[in-house]
Short mmCIF file of the C-alpha atoms (twelve columns), coordinates in Angstrom:
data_MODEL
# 
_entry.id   MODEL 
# 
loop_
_atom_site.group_PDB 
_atom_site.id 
_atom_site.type_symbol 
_atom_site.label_atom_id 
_atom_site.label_alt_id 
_atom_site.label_comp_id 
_atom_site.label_asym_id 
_atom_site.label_seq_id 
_atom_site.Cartn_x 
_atom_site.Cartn_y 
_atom_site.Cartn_z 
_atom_site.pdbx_PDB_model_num 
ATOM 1  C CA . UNK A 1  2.670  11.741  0.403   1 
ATOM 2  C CA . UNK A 2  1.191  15.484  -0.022  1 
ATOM 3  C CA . UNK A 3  0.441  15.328  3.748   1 
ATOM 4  C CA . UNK A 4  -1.962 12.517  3.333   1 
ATOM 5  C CA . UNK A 5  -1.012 9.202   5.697   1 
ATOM 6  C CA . UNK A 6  -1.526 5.748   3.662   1 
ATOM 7  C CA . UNK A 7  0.038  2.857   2.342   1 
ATOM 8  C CA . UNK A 8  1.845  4.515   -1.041  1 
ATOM 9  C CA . UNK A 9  3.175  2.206   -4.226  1 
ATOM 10 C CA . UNK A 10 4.801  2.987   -7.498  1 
ATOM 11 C CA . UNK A 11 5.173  1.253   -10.472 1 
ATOM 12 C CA . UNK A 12 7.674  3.566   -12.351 1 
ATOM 13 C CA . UNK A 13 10.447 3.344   -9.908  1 
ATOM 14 C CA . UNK A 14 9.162  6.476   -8.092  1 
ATOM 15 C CA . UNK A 15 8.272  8.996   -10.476 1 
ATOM 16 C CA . UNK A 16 4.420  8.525   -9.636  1 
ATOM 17 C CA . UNK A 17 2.710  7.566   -6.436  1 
ATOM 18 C CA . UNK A 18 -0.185 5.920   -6.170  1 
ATOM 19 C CA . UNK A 19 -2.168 5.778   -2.903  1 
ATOM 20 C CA . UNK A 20 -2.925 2.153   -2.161  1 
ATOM 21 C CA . UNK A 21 -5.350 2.185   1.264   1 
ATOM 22 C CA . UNK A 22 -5.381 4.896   3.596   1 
ATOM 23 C CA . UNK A 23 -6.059 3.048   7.043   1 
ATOM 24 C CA . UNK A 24 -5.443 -0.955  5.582   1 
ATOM 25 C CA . UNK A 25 -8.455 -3.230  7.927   1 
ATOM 26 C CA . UNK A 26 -8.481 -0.238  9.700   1 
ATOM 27 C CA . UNK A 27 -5.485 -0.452  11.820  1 
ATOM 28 C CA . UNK A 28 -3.368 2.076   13.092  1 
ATOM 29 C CA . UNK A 29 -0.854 -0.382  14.386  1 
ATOM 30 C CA . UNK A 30 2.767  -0.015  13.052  1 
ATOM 31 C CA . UNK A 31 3.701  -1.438  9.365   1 
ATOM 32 C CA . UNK A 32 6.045  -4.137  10.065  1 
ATOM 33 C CA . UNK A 33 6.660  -5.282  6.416   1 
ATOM 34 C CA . UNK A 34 5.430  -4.627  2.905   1 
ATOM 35 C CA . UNK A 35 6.242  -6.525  -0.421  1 
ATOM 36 C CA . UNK A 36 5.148  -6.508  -4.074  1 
ATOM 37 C CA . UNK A 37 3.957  -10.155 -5.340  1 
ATOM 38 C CA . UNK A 38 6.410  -11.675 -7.282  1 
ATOM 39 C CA . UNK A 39 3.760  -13.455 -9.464  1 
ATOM 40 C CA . UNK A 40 1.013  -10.682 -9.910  1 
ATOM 41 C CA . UNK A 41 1.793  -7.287  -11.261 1 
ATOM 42 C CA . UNK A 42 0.326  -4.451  -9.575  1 
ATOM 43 C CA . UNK A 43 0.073  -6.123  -6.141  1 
ATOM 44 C CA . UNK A 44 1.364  -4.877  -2.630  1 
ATOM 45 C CA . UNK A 45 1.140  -7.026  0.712   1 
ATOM 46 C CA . UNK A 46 1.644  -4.232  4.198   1 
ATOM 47 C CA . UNK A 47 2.106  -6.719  7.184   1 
ATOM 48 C CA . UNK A 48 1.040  -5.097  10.460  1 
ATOM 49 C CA . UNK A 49 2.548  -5.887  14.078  1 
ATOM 50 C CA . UNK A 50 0.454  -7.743  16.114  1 
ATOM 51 C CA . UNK A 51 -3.262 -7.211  13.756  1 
ATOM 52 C CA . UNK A 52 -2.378 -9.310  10.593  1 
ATOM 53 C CA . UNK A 53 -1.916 -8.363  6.449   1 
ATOM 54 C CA . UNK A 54 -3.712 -6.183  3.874   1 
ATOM 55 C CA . UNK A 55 -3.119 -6.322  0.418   1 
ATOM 56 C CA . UNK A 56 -4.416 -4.731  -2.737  1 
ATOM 57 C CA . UNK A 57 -3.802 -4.411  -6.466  1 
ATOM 58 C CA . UNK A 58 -3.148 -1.242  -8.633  1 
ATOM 59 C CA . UNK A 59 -6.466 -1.305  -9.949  1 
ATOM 60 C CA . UNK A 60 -8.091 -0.688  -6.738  1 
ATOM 61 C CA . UNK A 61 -6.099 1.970   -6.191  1 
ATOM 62 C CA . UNK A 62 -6.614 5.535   -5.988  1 
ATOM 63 C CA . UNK A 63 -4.813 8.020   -7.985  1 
ATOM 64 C CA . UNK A 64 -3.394 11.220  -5.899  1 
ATOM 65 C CA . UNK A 65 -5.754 13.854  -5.161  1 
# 
């Protein structure tokens, strides 16, 4: 998004972007999977191949720069 590499979420069906983590625990490895909860609004889940999950909520989020 705008050149800048990170995990990326919406919450208007893709009219704004908000940048979730840049490098999520610090991994470079690929993103297998990623998933909003189902039970808590505003959170994303990125599952990694081979070095685990991340996941963070809206409000930690940082708007675009």
């Amino acid at each position: 998004m705008n050149n800048q590499y990170g995990i990326w979420l919406s919450t208007d069906q893709g009219s704004t972007w908000t940048q979730a983590g840049e490098w999520p625990l610090n991994s470079l490895d690929a993103v297998k999977t990623i998933s909003g909860d189902m039970n808590q609004h505003g959170r994303v889940y990125v599952g990694f191949g081979g070095s685990g999950y991340a996941y963070r909520d809206v409000a930690d989020a940082v708007a675009p720069r």
